[in-house]
SEMI-54030 format. One record per residue (C-alpha): chain; z, y, x. Coordinates in steps of 0.05 Angstrom, whole numbers. Layout:
N
<atom "A"; <Z; Y; X>>
...
This chain:
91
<atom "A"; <235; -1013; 1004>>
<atom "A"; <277; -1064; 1034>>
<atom "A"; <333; -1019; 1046>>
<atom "A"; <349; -1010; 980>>
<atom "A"; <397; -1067; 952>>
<atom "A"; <372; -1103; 896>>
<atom "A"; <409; -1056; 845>>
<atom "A"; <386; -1003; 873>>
<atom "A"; <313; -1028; 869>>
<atom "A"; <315; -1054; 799>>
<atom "A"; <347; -981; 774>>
<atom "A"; <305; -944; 804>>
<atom "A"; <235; -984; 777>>
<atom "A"; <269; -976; 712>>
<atom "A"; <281; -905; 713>>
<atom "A"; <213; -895; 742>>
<atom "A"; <178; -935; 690>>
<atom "A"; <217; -893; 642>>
<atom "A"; <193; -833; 665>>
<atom "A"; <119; -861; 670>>
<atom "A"; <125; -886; 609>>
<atom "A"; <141; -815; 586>>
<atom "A"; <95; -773; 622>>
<atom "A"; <28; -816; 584>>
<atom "A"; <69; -809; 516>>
<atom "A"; <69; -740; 531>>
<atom "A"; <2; -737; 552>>
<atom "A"; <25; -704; 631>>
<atom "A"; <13; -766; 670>>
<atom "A"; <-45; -730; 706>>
<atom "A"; <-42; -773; 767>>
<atom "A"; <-37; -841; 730>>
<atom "A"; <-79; -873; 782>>
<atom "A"; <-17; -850; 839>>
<atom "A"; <28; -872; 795>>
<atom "A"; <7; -935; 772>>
<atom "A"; <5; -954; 851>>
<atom "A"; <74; -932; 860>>
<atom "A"; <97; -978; 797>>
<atom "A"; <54; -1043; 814>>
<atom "A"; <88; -1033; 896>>
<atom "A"; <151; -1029; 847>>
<atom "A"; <136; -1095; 806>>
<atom "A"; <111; -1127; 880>>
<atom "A"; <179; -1115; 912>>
<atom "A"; <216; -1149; 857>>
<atom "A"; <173; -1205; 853>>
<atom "A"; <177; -1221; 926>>
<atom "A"; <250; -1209; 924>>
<atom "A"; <247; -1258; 866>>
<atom "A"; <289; -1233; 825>>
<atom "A"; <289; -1255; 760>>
<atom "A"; <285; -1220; 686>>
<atom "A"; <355; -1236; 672>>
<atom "A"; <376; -1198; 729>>
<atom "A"; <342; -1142; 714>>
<atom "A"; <369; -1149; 647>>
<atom "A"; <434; -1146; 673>>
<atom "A"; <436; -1097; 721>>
<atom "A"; <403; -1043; 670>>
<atom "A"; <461; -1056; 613>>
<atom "A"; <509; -1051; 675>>
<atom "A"; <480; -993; 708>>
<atom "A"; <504; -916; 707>>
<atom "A"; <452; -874; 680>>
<atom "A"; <452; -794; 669>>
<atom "A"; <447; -775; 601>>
<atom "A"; <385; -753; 606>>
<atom "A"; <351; -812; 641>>
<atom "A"; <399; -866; 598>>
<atom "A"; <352; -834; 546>>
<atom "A"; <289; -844; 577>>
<atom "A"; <310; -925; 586>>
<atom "A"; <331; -926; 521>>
<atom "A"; <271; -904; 482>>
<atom "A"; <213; -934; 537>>
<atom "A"; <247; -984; 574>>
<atom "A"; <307; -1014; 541>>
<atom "A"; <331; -1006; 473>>
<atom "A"; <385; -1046; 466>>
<atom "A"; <417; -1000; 525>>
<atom "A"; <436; -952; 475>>
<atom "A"; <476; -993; 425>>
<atom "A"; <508; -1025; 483>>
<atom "A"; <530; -965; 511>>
<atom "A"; <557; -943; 432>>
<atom "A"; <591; -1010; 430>>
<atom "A"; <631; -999; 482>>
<atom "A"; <645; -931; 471>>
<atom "A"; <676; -945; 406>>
<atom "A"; <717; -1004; 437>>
């Protein structure tokens, strides 16, 4: 994982918690024992990276999401994401 930049790293854990997140909602997340190895190698990297909530924070309100997976981070991950993204829409 190291050769992803730190943006890259944090959008990328949030889009696949997102989906994760989606797939038990759903009741698909067949392999949830895969999975939940691929998100706690996820949470490792940014902990040893150190890097911090608030950064996180700000690189998901900052990020460019598809539509589809700005929804997915908007209803599991981040729901502020999508009044931010209306607010500055409008402006």
């Amino acid at each position: 994982m190291n050769q992803l930049s730190d943006k890259e790293l944090i959008k990328n854990s949030t889009l696949f918690h997102a989906y994760f997140c989606h797939l038990i909602a759903t009741s698909q997340a067949d392999s949830a024992e895969e999975l939940c190895e691929i998100s706690w190698q996820l949470v490792e990297e940014i902990k040893r990276r150190k890097i911090s909530e608030f950064q996180v924070e700000e690189c998901i309100k900052n990020a460019e999401f598809d539509p589809q997976d700005q929804l997915m981070v908007s209803i599991y991950i981040y729901p502020a994401l999508e009044a931010l993204n209306n607010e500055i829409a409008q402006s």
